[in-house]
N, C-alpha and C positions, 0 to 999 in steps of 0.2 A: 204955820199952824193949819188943822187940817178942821174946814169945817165939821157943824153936826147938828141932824137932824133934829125935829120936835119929838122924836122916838128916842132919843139919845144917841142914834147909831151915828156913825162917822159918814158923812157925804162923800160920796163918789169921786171926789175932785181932791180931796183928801190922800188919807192913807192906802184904802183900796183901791182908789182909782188911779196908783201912778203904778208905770213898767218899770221891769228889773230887763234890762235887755242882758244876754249873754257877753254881747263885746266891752258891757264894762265893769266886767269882773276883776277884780285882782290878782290875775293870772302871774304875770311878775314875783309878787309876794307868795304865791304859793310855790311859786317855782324854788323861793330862797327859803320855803318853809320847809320844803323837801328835800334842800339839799343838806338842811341841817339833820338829815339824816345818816349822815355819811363824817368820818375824820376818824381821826388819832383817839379818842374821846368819846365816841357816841355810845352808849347801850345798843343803839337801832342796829349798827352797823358791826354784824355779832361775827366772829371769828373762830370760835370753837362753841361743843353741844351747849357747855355751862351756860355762857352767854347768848346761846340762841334758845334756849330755853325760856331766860329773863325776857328776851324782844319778843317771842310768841306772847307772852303775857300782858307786855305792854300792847300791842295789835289789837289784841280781845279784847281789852281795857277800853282803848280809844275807841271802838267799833261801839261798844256797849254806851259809851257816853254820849257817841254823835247819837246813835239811834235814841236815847231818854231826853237826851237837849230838843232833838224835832220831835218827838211827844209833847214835850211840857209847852215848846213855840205853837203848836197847832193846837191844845187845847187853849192855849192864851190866847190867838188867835179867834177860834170858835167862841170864846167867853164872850170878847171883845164884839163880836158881828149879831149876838144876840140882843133883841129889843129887850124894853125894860122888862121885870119877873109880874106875872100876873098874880093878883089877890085875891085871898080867900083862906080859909081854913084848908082844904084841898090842896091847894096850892103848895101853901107853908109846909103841909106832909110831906109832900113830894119831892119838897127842894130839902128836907131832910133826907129822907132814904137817898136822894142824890147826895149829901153831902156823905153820908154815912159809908156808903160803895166807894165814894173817895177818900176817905179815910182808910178803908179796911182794904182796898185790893191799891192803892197810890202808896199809904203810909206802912203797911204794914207787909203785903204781900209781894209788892215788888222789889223792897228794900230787904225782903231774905233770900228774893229768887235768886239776884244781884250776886249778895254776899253766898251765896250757897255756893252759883256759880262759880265764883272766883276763887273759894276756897279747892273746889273740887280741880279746878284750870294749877291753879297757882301751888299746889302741893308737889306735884311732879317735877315742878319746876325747881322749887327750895331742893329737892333729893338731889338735883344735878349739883349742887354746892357742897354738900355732904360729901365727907371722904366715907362712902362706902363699898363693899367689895365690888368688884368690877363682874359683871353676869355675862358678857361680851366673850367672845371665844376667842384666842387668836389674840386678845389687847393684851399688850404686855401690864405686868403690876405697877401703880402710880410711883414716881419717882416721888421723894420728898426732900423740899426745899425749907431751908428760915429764912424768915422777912423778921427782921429785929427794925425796929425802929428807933432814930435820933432827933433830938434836935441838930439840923433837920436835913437827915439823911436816911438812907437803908439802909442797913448792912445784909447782906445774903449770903448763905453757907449751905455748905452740901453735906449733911450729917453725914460722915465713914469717908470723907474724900478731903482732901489738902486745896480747899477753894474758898476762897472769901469774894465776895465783891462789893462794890460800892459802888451806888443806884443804880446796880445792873444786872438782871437775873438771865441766865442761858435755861431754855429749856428744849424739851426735844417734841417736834412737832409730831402730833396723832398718839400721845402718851399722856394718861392722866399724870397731874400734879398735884401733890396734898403739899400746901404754902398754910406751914406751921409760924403763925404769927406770934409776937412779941415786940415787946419794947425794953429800953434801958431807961425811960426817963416818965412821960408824961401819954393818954392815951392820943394813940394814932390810929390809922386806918387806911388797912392795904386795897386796894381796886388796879384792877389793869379792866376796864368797861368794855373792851372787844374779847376780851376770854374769860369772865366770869362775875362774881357778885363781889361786893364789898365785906371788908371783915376787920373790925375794931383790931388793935395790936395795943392789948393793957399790960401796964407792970405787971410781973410776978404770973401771969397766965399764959399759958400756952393755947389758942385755938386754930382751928384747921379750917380752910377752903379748899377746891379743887378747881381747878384750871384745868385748859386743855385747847390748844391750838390745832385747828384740823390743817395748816400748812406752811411751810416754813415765813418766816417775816418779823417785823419791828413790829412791836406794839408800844404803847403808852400806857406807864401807870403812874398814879398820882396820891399823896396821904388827901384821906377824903373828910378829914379831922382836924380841925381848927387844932393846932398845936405850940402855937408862939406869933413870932414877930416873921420865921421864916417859913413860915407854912408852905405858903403860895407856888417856892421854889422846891421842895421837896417833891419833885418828881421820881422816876422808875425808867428805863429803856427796859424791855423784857422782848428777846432776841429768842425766837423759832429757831430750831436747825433741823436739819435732817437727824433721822438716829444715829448713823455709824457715823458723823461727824461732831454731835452732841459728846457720844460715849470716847468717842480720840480725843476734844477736847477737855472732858473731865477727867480723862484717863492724865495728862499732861500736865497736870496741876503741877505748879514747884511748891513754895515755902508759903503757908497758909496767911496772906496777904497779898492783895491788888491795887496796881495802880487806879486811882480814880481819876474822874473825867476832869476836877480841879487840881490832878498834880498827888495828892494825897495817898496813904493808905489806911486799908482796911484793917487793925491793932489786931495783937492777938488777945483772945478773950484774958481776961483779968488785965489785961495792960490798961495802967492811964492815958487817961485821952489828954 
């Protein structure tokens, strides 16, 4: 317990009067809070534009909150180190017009600068998820994929091409992707977190994400949709290729069904499951 004066302030021996030295910082912990920025999984750890669109946002985010947290701790601080409020009519006024400045530029002006900001940050960023036309000279047109979703599995197809797969999408790296989602049963939700945003997959509707891998590689994608008893395990592998090896293996396709990774295939549409 930290004494305190006949003034009400806190004694020197207290709260103000103890060090924070540098060597016993939590250096360890920050070390493992950084690394959680990185895996199969991260937003932070962005793989193509879509997804490094979302982690600028997030950056500016975090910047924006460390900077209002050390605000609000130093004036709680400064409240804290001030003697008691002096009395008087004068007084009372003054500690109005101070509360009222707190009001009007605390509650009202920085909570739109805030949101203005972020709307104006965070707009550009939503357009990278958007299938729209490509302004880029030289990018080839976005390939388009379906992600159907099961209890609880994927099914993926290449509209005009003899491919099915099961939890497994091929796409061609430095090529936008419009991943036309769907489901057969109950709502899911497609996300691969290193190449782009997340996107509901409802019965009966078709909607679109874009993707885009800027170099070949495994990614991770996961339903991001409580959907049953086997949610948990309804993952994605989504496999980067080069282009002229992407387009030889689509070109190669045999009879519209794939082995899956449990032995299984992939039905042809109208077939019972």
């Amino acid at each position: 317990m930290q004494g305190v004066t006949g003034d009400g302030r806190a004694a020197q021996d207290g709260l103000w009067g103890r060090r924070v030295h540098a060597s016993i910082l939590p250096w360890p912990a920050l070390a493992l809070l950084l690394a959680g920025c990185q895996g199969p999984l991260s937003t932070l750890d962005a793989a193509g534009p879509s997804a490094q669109a979302i982690a600028t946002v997030w950056w500016w985010m975090l910047a924006v909150a460390i900077l209002v947290l050390a605000g609000v701790v130093a004036a709680w601080m400064l409240a804290m180190r001030r003697g008691a409020a002096p009395q008087g009519d004068g007084a009372q006024q003054s500690a109005g017009r101070t509360e009222r400045r707190w009001l009007v530029w605390g509650g009202l002006v920085l909570p739109s600068v805030c949101i203005a900001a972020l709307v104006a940050l965070g707009s550009p960023a939503g357009l990278h998820q958007l299938p729209l036309p490509g302004k880029a000279s030289g990018v080839p047109a976005p390939l388009q994929i379906e992600a159907i979703g099961h209890q609880w599995w994927w099914e993926v197809r290449y509209p005009g091409h003899a491919r099915a797969q099961r939890n497994e999408m091929r796409i061609p790296a430095g090529r936008p992707v419009d991943v036309i989602t769907g489901s057969a049963d109950v709502i899911h939700s497609f996300w691969v977190p290193r190449l782009g945003g997340k996107l509901d997959a409802v019965p009966g509707r078709s909607l679109r994400v874009r993707l885009q891998a800027h170099e070949p590689g495994t990614y991770r994608g996961q339903c991001a949709e409580f959907c049953g008893v086997g949610h948990a395990h309804m993952g994605m592998t989504v496999i980067a290729m080069e282009a002229d090896a992407f387009d030889a293996w689509l070109a190669g396709a045999g009879p519209a069904a794939a082995t899956s990774e449990a032995g299984g295939t992939v039905p042809q549409r109208g077939a019972q499951q």
